[in-house]
C-alpha positions in Angstrom: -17.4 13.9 -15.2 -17.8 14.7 -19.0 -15.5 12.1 -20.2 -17.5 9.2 -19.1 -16.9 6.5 -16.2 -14.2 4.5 -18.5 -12.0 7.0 -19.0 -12.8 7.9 -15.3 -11.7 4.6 -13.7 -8.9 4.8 -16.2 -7.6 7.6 -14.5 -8.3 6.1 -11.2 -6.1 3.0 -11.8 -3.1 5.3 -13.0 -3.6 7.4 -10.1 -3.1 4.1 -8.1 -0.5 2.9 -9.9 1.4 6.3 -9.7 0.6 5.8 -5.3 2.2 2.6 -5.0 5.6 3.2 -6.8 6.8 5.8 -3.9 7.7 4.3 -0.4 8.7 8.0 1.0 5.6 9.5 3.1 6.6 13.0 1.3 6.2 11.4 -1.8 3.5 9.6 -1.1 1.8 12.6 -0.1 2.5 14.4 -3.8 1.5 12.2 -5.4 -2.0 11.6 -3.9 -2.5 15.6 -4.5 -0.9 15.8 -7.7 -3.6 12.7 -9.1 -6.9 14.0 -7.3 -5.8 17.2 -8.7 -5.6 15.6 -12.6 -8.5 12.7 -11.8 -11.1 16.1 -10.9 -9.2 18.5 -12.9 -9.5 21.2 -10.6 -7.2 23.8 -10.2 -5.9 23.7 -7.0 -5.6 20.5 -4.6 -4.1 20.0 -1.0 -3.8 17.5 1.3 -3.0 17.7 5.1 -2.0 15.0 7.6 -2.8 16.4 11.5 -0.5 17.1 14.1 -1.7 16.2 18.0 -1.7 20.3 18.2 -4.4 21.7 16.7 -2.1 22.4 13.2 -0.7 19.6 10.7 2.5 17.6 10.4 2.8 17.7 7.0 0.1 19.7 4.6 1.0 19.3 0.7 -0.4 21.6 -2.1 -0.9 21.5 -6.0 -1.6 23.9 -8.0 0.2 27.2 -6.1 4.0 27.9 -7.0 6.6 28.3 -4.7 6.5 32.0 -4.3 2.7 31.6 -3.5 2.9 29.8 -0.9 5.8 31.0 0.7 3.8 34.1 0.6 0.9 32.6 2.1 2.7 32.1 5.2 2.4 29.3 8.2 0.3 26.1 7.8 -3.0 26.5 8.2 -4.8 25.3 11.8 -7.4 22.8 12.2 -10.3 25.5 11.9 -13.4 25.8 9.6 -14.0 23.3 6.7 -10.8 21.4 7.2 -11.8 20.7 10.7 -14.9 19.3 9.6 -13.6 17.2 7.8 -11.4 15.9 10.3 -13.7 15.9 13.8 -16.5 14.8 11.5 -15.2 13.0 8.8 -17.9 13.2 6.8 -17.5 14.9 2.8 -17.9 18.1 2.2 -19.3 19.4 -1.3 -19.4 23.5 -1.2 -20.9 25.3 -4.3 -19.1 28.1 -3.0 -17.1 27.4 0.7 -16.9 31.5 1.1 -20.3 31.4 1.3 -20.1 28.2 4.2 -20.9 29.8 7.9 -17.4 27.6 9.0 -15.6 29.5 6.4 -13.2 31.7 8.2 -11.1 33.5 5.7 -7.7 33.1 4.7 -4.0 35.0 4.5 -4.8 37.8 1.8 -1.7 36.2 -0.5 -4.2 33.1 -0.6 -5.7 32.3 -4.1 -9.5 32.6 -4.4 -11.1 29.6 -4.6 -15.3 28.8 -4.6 -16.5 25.2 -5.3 -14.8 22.8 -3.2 -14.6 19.3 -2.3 -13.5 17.9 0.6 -13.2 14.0 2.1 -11.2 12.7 5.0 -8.4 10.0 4.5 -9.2 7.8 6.8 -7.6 4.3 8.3 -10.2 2.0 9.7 -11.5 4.3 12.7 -8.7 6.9 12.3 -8.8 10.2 10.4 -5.1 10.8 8.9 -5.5 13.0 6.8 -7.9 15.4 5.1 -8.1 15.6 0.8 -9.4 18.7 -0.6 -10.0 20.1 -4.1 -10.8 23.4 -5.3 -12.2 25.1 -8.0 -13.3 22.9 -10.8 -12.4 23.2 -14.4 -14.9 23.4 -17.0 -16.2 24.7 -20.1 -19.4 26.1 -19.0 -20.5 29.8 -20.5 -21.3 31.1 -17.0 -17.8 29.6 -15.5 -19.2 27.9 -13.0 -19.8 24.1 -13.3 -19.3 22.7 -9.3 -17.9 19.2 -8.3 -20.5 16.3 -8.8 -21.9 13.4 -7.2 -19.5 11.3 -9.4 -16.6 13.6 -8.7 -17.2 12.5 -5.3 -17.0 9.0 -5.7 -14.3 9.2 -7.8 -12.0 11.3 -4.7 -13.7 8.5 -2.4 -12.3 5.5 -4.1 -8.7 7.4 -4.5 -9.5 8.6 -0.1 -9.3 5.0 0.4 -6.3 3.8 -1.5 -4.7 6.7 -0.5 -4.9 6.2 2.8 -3.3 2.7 2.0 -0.4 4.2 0.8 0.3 6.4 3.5 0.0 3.8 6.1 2.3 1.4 3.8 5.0 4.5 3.6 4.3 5.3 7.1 5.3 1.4 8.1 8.5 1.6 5.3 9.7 4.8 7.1 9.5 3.0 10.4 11.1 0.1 9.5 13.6 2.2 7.6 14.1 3.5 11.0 14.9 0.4 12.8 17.3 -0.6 9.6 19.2 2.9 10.3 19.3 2.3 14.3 20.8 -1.2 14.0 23.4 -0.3 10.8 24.5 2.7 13.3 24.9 -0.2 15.8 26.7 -2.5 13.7 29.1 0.4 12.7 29.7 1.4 16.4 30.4 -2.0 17.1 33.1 -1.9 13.9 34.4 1.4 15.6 34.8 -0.1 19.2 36.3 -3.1 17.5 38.6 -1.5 14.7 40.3 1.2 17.3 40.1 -0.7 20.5 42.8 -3.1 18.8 44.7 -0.1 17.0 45.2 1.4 20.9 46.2 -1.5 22.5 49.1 -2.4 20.0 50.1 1.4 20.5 50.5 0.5 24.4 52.1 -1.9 23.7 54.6 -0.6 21.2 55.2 2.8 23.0 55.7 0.3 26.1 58.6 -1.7 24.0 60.0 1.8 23.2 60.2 3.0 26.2 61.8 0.1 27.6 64.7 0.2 25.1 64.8 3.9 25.5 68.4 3.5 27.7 69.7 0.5 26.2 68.9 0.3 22.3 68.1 3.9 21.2 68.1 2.6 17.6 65.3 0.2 18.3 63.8 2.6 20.6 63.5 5.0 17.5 62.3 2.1 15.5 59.1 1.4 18.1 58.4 5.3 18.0 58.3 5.0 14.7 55.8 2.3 14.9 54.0 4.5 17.0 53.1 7.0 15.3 51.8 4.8 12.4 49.5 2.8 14.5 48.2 6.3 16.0 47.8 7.2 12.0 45.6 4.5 11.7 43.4 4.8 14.4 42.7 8.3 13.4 42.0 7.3 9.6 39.7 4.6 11.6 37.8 7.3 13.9 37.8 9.5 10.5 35.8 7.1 8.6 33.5 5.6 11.4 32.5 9.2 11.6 31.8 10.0 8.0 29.7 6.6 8.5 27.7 7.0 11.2 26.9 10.9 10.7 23.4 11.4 9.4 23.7 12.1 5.5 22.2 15.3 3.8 20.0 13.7 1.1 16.7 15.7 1.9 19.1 19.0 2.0 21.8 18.5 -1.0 20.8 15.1 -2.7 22.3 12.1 -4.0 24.9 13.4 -5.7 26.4 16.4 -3.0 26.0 13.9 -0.3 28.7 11.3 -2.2 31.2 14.0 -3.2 31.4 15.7 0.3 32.1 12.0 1.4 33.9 10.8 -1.0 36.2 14.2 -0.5 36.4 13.0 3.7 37.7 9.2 2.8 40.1 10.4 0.5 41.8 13.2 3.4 41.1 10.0 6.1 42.7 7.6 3.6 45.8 7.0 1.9 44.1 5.3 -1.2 43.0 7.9 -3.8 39.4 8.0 -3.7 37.2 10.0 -6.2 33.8 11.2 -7.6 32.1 12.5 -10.6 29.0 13.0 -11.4 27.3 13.1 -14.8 24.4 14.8 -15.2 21.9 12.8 -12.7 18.2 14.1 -12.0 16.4 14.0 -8.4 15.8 10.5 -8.1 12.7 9.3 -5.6 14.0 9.6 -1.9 14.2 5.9 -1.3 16.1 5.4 -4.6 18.8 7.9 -3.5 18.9 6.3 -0.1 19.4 2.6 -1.3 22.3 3.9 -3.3 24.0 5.9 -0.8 24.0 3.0 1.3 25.7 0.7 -1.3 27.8 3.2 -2.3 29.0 3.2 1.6 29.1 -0.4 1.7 31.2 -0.6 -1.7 33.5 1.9 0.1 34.1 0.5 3.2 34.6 -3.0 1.1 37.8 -1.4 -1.0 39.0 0.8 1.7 38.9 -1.4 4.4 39.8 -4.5 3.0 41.1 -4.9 -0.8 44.5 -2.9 -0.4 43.3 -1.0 -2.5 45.3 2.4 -3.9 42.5 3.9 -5.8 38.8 3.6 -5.7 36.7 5.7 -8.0 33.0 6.6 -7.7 30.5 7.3 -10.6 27.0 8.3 -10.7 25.8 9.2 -14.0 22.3 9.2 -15.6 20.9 6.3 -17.3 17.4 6.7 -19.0 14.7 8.0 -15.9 17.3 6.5 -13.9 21.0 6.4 -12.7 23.8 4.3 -12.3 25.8 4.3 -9.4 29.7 2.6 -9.8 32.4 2.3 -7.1 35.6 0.7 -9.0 38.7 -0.1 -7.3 42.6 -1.5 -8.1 42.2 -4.1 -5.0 42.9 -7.2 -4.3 39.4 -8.7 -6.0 37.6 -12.2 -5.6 36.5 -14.8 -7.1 32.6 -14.1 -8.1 32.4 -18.3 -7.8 32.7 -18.4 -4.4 30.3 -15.4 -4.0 28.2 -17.2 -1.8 30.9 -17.1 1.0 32.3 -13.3 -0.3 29.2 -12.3 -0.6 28.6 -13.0 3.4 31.7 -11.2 3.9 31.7 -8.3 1.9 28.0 -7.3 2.3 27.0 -8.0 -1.1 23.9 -10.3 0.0 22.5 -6.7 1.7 23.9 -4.6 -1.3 21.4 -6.7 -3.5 18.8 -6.5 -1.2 18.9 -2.6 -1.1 19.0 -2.3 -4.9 16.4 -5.2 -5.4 14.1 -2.9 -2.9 13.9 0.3 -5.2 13.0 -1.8 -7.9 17.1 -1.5 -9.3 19.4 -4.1 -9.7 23.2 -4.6 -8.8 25.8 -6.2 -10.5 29.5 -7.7 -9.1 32.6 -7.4 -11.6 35.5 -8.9 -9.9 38.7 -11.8 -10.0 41.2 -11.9 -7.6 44.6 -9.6 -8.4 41.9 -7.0 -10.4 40.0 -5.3 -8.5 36.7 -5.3 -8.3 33.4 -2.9 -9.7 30.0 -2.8 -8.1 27.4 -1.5 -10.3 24.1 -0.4 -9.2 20.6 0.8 -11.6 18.0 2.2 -10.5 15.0 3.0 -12.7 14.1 6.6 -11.0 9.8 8.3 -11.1 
């Protein structure tokens, strides 16, 4: 490269550093692209992870707009060049890769590209994923200057750690999995719990009624009465075990969307007043939005479950790169002295673990007869 190896392994090591701030394999993914693309400054870059098909699970680009490659069409197969790369896993430096006898064309919306380098991402014996770039930069009269030897060391080094990440992000997802599968399990358990005891004092209150049906109407009407509230609250209980345990939308509508539409479903399930507003907040990194939706939840269930609370509000504003997330409510509050035992009940110990994970932190303002605010930061990309 014409700048020299300094400023070369310079932009190696922020290319690394960039890698190893996302946790989300998507993100992961971009940001491997978007760096070999800057590191070789060429103009387009892709990366694709195969599929057990013959095609690719995911295939990530950089360098072609949205309308460009929605106009390309379907991800490509495993065919040609990128085939090579995979079955052989060996580089693959092109001059000019039309000019390649493997070279088998592409969808006419397809940009042209000539010079091309190609090396597989690879985990110990395993291919994962094949890193491309095309079309280097350069200030050569003819327009034509061709990846080098160097450029090719340079992809190898970033091949190699990015193949790292992705396995790392591959291992958070699945574990992020498991943590999903057993909070849904906790929250069924809640459910079973919270409405099994709801149903069997309405039995046993519409059984009293009807007992004093004949001889005490008053406190027959009385039990009915009774009856009707405890169904109430089983409903409220379904309601919001629902809300819980159904998937959210963050990939579809983002942080923000995802709290308001639930936020809007506790306060029709509840009879506290519960609100949201949000203040101009960017996209956060995926992990970032899902550690605070599930402290927001958690914060939610606390006051609404448990505080007697009448009102609980929920704000998510921007703060810096980041955002703050708040859930304030007029409850009955604690004592943050004797957090080591509230915290055990109230989830907090988890709550700090989630922001503590995404690099954010959480803070606990409460005393008992005023409510209580938890306050999350998160630092966002």
């Amino acid at each position: 490269m014409s700048s020299g190896p300094t400023s070369g392994l310079t932009a190696v090591s922020s290319a690394l550093l960039a890698m190893s701030r996302h946790l989300e394999v998507r993100d992961v993914l971009k940001t491997i692209v978007a760096s070999a693309r800057e590191l070789l400054d060429a103009e387009y870059a892709a990366l694709g992870v195969p599929d057990d098909h013959g095609g690719f699970a995911q295939f990530v680009v950089d360098g072609v707009s949205d309308a460009q490659w929605k106009a390309i069409g379907p991800l490509p197969r495993q065919h040609g060049i990128l085939a090579a790369m995979l079955s052989e896993a060996t580089p693959q430096r092109l001059a000019d890769v039309r000019t390649d006898p493997r070279f088998e064309g592409w969808p006419s919306a397809h940009p042209e590209m000539s010079d091309f380098l190609g090396l597989p991402v690879r985990d110990g014996d395993e291919v994962i994923g094949a890193l491309f770039l095309a079309n280097k930069r350069c200030a050569a009269p003819a327009g034509r200057c061709g990846f080098t030897e160097e450029d090719e060391e340079l992809l190898g080094i970033l091949a190699q750690h990015a193949a790292i990440a992705l396995t790392n992000a591959r291992l958070y997802e699945r574990s992020r999995e498991l943590t999903i599968a057993e909070e849904r399990s906790r929250l069924a358990h809640e459910l079973h719990d919270a409405v099994s005891q709801k149903l069997f004092s309405l039995r046993l209150t519409a059984q009293a009624a009807a007992a004093l049906v004949d001889r005490d109407p008053a406190r027959a009407r009385d039990e009915m009465r009774q009856v009707a509230a405890l169904a109430a609250e089983a409903a409220d209980e379904l309601r919001a075990a629902v809300v819980e345990l159904r998937p959210a939308a963050l990939d579809e509508d983002g942080l923000a969307a995802t709290l308001r539409t639930q936020v809007q479903v506790l306060d029709r399930a509840h009879t506290a007043r519960v609100t949201f507003t949000g203040r101009s907040v960017r996209a956060l990194p995926a992990a970032q939005e899902e550690a605070a939706l599930r402290v927001a939840q958690e914060a939610l269930h606390n006051a609404l479950r448990h505080s007697g609370a009448t009102r609980v509000d929920v704000v998510l504003e921007r703060r810096g790169h980041g955002a703050v997330l708040r859930v304030t409510d007029d409850g009955a509050g604690f004592d943050p002295g004797t957090v080591r035992r509230a915290g055990r009940h109230l989830g907090l110990v988890s709550m700090r673990d989630r922001a503590g994970g995404v690099g954010g932190t959480l803070t606990v303002e409460s005393a008992p007869g005023k409510g209580t605010t938890i306050e999350m930061e998160v630092p966002g990309g």
